[in-house]
VEXNU-311111 format. One record per atom (N, C-alpha, C, O): residue number from 0; chain; x, y negated, z negated. Coordinates in pm, whole numbers. Layout:
N
r resi: NUM&chain: A&X: X&Y: Y&Z: Z
...
//
This chain:
73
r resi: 0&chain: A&X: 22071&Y: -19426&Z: -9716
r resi: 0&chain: A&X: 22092&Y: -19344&Z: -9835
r resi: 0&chain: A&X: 22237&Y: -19296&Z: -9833
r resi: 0&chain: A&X: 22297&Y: -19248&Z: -9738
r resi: 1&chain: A&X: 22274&Y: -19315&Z: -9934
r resi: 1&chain: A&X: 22448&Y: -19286&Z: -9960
r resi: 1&chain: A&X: 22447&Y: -19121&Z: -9981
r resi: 1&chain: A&X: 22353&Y: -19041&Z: -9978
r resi: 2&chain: A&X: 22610&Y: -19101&Z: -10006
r resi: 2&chain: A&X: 22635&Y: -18974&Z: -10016
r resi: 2&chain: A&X: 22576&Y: -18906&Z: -10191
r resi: 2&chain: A&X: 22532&Y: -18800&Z: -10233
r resi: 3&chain: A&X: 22605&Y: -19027&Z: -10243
r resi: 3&chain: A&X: 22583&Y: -18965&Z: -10376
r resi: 3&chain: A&X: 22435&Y: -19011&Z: -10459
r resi: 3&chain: A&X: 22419&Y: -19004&Z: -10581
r resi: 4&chain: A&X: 22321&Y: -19065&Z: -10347
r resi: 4&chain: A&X: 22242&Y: -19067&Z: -10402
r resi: 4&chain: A&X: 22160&Y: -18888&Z: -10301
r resi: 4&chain: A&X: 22073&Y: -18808&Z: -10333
r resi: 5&chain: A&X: 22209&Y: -18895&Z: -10236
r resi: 5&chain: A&X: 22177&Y: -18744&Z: -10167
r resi: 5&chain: A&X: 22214&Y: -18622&Z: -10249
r resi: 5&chain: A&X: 22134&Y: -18529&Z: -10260
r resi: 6&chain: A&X: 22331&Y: -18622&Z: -10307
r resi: 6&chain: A&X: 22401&Y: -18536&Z: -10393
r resi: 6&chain: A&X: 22268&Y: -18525&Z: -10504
r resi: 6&chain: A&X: 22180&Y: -18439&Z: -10516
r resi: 7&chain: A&X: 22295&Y: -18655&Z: -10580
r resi: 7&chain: A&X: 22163&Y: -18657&Z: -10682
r resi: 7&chain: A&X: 22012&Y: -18623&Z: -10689
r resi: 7&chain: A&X: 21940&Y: -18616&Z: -10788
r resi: 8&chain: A&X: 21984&Y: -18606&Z: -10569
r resi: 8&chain: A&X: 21876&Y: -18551&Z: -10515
r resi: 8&chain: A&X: 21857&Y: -18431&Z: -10541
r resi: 8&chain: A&X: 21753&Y: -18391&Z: -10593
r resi: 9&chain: A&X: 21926&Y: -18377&Z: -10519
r resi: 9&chain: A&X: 21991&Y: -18169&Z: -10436
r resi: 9&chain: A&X: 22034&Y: -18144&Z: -10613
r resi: 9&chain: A&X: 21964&Y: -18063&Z: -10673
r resi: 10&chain: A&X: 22132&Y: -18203&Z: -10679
r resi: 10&chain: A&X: 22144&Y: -18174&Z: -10814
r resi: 10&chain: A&X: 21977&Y: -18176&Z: -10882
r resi: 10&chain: A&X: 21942&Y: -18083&Z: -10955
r resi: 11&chain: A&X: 21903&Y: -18266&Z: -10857
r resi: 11&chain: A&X: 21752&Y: -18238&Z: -10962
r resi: 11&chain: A&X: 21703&Y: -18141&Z: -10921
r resi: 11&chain: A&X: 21641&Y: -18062&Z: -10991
r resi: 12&chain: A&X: 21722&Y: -18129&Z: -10780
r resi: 12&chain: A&X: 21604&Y: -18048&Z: -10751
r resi: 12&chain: A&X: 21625&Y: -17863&Z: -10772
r resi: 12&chain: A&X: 21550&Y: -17765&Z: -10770
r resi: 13&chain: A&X: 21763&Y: -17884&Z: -10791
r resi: 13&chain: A&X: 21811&Y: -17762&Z: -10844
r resi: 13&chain: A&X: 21791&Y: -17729&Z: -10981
r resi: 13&chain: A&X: 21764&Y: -17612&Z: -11009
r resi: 14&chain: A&X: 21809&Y: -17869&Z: -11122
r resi: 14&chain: A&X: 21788&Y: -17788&Z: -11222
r resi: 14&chain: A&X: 21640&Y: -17838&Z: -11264
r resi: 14&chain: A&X: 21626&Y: -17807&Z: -11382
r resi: 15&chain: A&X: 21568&Y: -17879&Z: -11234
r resi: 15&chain: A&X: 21445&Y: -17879&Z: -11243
r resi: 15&chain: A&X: 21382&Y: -17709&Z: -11147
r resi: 15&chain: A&X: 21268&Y: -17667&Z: -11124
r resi: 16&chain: A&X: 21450&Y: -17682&Z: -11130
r resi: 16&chain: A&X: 21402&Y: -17543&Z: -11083
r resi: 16&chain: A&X: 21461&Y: -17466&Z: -11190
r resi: 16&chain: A&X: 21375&Y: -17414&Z: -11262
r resi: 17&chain: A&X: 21595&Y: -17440&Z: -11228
r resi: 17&chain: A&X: 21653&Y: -17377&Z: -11350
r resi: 17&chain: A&X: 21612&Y: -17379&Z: -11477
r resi: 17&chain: A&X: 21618&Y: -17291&Z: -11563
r resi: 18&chain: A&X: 21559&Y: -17510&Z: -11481
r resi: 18&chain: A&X: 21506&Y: -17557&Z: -11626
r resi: 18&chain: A&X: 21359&Y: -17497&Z: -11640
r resi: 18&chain: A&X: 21323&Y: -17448&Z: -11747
r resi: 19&chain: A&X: 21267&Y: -17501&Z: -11516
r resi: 19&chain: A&X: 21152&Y: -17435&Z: -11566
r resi: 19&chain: A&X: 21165&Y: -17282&Z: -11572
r resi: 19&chain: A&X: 21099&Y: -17213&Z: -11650
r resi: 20&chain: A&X: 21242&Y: -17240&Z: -11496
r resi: 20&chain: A&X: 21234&Y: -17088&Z: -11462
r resi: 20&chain: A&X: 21304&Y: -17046&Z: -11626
r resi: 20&chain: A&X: 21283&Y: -16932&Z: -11668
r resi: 21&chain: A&X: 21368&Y: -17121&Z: -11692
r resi: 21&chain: A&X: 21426&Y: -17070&Z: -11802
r resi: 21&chain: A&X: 21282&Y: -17125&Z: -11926
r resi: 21&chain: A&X: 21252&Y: -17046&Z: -12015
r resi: 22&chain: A&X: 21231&Y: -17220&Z: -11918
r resi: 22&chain: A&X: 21099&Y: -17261&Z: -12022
r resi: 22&chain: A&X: 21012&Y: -17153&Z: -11969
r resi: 22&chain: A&X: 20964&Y: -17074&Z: -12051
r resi: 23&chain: A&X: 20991&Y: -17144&Z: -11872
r resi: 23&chain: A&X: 20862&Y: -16990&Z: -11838
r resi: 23&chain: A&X: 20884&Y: -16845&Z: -11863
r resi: 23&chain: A&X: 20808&Y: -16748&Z: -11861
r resi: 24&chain: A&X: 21037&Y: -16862&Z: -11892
r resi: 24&chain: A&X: 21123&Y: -16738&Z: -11938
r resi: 24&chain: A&X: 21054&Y: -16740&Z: -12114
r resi: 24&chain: A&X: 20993&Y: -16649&Z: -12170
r resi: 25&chain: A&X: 21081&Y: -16837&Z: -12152
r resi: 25&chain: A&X: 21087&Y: -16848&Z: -12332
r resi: 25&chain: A&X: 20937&Y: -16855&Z: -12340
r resi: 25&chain: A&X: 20881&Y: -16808&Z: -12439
r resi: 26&chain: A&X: 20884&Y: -16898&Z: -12263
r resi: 26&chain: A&X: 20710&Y: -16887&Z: -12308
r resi: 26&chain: A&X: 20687&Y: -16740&Z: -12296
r resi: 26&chain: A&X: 20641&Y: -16676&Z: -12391
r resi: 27&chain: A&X: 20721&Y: -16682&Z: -12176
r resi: 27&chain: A&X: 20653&Y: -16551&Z: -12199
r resi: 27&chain: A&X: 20737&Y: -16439&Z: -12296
r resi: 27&chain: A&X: 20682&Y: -16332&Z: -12323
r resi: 28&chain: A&X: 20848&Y: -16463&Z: -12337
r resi: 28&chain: A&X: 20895&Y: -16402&Z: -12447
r resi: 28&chain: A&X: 20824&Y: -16391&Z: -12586
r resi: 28&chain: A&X: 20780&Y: -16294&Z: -12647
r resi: 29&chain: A&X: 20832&Y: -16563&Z: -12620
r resi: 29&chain: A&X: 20719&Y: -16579&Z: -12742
r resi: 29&chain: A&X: 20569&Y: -16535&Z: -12726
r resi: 29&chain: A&X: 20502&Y: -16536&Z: -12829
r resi: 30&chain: A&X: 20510&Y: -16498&Z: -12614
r resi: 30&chain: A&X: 20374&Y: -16440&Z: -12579
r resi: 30&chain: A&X: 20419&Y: -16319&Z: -12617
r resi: 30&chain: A&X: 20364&Y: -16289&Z: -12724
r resi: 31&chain: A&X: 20502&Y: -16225&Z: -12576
r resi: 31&chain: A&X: 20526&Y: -16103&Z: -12623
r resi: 31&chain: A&X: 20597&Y: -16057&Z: -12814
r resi: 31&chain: A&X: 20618&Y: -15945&Z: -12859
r resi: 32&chain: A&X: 20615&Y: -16176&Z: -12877
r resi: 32&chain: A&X: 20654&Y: -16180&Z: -12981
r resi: 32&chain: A&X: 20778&Y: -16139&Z: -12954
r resi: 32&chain: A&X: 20837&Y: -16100&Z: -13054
r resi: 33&chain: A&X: 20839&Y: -16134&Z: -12856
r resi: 33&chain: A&X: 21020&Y: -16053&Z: -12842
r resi: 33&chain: A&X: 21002&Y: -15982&Z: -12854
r resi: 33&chain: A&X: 21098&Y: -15931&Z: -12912
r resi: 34&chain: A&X: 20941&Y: -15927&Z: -12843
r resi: 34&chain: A&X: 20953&Y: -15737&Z: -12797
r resi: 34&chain: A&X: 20951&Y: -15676&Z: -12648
r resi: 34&chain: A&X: 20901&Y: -15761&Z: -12574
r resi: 35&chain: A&X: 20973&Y: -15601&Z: -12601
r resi: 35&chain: A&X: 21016&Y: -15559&Z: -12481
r resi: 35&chain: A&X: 20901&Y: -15489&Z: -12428
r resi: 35&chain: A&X: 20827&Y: -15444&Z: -12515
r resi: 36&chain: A&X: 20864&Y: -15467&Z: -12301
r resi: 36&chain: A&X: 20844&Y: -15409&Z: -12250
r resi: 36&chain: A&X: 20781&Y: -15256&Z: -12234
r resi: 36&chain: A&X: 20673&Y: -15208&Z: -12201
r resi: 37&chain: A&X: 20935&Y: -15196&Z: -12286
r resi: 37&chain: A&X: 20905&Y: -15087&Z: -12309
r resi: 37&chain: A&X: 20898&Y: -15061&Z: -12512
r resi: 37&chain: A&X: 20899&Y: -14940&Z: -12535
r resi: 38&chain: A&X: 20894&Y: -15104&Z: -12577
r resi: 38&chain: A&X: 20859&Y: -15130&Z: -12722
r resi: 38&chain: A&X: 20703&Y: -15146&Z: -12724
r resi: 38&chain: A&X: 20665&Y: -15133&Z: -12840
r resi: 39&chain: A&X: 20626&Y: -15163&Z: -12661
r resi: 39&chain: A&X: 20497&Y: -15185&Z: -12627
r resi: 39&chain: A&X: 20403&Y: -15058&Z: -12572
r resi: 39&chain: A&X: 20422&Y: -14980&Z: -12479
r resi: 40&chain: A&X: 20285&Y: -15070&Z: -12673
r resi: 40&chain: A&X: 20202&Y: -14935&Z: -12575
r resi: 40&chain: A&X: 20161&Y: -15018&Z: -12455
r resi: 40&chain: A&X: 20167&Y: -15138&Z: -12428
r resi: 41&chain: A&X: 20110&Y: -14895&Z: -12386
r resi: 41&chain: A&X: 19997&Y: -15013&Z: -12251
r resi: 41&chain: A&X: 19908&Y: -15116&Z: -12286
r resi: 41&chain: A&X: 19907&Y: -15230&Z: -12239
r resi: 42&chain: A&X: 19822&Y: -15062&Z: -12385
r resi: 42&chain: A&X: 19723&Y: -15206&Z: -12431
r resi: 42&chain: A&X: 19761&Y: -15283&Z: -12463
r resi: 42&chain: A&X: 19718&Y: -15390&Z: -12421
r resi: 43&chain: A&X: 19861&Y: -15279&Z: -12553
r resi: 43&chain: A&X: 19967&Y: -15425&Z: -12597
r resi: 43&chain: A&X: 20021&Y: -15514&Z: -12480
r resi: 43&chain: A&X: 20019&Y: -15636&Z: -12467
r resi: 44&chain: A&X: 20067&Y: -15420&Z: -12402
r resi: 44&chain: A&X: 20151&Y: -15489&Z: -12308
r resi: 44&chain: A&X: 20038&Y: -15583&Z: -12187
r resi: 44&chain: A&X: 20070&Y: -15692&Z: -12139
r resi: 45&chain: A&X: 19937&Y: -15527&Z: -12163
r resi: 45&chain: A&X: 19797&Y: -15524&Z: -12112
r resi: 45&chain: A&X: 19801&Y: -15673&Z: -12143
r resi: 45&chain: A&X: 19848&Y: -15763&Z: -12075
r resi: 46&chain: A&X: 19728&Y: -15678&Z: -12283
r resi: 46&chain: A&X: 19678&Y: -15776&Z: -12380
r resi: 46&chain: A&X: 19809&Y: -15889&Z: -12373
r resi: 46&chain: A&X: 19782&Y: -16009&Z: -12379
r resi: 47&chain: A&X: 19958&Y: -15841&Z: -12358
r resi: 47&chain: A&X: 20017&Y: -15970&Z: -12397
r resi: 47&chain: A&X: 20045&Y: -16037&Z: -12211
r resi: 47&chain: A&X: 20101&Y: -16144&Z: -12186
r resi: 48&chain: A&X: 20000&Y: -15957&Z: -12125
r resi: 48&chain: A&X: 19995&Y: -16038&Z: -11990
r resi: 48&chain: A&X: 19870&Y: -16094&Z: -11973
r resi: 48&chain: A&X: 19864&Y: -16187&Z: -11893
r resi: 49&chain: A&X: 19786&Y: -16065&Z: -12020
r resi: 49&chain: A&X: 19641&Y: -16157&Z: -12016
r resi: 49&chain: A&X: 19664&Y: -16297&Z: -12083
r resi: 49&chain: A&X: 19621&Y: -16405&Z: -12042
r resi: 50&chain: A&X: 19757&Y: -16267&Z: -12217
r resi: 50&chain: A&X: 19796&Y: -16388&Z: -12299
r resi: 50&chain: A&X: 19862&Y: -16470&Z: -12247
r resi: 50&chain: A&X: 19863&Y: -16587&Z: -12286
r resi: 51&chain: A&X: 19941&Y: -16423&Z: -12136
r resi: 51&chain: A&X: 20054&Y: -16520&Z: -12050
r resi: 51&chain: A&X: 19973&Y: -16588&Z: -11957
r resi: 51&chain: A&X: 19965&Y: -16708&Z: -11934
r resi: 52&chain: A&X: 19906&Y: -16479&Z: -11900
r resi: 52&chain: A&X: 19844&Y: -16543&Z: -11745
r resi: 52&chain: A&X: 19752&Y: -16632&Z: -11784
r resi: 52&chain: A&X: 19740&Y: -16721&Z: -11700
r resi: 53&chain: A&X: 19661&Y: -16649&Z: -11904
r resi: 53&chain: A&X: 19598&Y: -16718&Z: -11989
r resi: 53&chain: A&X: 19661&Y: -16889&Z: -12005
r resi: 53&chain: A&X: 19613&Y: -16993&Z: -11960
r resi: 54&chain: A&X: 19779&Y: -16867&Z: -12085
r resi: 54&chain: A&X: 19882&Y: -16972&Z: -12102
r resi: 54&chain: A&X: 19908&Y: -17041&Z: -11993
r resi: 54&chain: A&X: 19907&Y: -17164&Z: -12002
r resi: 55&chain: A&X: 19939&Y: -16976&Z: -11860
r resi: 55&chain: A&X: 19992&Y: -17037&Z: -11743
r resi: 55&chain: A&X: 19912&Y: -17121&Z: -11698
r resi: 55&chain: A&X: 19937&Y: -17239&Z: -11672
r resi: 56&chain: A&X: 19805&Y: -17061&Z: -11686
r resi: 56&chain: A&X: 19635&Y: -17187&Z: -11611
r resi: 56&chain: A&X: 19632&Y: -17225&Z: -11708
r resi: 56&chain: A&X: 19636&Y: -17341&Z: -11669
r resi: 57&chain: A&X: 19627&Y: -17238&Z: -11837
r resi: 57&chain: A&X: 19583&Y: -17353&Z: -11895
r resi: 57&chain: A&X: 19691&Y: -17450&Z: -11880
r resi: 57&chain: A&X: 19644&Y: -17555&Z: -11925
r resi: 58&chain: A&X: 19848&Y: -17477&Z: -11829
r resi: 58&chain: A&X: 19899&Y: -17550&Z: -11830
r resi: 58&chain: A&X: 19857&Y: -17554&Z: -11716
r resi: 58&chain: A&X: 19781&Y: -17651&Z: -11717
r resi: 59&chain: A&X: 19855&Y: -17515&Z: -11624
r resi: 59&chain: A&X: 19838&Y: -17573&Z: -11463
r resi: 59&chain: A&X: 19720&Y: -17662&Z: -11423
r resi: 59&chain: A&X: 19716&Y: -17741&Z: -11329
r resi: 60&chain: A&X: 19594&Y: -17625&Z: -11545
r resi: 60&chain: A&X: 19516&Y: -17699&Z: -11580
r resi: 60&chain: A&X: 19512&Y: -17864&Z: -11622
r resi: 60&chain: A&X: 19455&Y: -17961&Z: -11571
r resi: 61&chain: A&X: 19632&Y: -17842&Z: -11787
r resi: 61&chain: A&X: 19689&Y: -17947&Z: -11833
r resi: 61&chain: A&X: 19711&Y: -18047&Z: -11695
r resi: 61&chain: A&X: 19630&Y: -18136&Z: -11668
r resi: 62&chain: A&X: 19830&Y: -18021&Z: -11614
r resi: 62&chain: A&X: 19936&Y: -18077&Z: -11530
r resi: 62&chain: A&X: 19799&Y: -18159&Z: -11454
r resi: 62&chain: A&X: 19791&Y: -18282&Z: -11456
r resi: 63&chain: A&X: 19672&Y: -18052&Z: -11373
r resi: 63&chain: A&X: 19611&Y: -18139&Z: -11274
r resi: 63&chain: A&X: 19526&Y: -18223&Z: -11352
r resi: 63&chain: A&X: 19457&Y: -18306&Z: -11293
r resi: 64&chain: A&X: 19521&Y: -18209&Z: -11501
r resi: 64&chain: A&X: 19457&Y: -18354&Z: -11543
r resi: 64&chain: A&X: 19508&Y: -18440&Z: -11593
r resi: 64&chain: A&X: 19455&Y: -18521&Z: -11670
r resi: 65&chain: A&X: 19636&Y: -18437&Z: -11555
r resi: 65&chain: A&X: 19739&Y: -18524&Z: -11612
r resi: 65&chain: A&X: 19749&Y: -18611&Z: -11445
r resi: 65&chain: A&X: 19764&Y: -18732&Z: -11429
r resi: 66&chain: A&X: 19742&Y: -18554&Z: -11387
r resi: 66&chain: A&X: 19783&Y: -18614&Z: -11228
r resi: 66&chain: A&X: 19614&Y: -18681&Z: -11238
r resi: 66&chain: A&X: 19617&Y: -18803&Z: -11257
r resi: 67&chain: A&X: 19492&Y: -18629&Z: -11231
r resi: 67&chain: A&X: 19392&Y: -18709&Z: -11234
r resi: 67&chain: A&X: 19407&Y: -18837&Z: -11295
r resi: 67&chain: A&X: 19387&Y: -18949&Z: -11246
r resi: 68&chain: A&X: 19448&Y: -18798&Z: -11424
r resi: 68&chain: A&X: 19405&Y: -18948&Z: -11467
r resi: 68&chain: A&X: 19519&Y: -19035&Z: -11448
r resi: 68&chain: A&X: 19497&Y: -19156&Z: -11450
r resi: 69&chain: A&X: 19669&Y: -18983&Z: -11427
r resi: 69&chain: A&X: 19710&Y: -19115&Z: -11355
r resi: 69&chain: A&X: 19665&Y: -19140&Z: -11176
r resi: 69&chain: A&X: 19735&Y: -19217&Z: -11111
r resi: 70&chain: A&X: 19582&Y: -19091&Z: -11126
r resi: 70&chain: A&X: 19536&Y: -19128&Z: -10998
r resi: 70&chain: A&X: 19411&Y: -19248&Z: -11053
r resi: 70&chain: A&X: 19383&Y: -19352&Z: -10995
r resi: 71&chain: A&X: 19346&Y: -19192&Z: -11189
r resi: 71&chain: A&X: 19256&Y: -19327&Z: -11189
r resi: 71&chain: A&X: 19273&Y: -19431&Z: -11241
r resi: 71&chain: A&X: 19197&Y: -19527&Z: -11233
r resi: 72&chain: A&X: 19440&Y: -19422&Z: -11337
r resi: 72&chain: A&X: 19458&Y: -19556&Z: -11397
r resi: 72&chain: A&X: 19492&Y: -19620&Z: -11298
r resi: 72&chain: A&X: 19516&Y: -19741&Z: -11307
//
């Protein structure tokens, strides 16, 4: 393995970390409609982390039946 297929390695694996941490950023923004935090009573805020944590397993869901069925094609 060369120098610059090592380089290329260490470069993905870096923005494939940047890139989701910034898409999991924008999902849970749009779960909150952009509003903040503190713009929110408790139940709202309550209700819009149930909506996230909701969102999250169902993709994590998505992903392991996406890996199933390419394990059975």
């Amino acid at each position: 393995m060369n120098g610059n297929q090592i380089i290329n390695m260490i470069i993905r694996q870096v923005m494939r970390r940047v890139i989701n941490k910034g898409v999991n950023t924008g999902i849970d923004l749009a779960s909150r409609r952009g509003r903040s935090d503190g713009d929110m009573t408790e139940d709202e805020r309550s209700r819009s982390q149930t909506q996230a944590d909701q969102g999250r397993n169902m993709a994590k869901r998505a992903r392991k039946a996406g890996r199933l069925t390419r394990r059975l094609f």
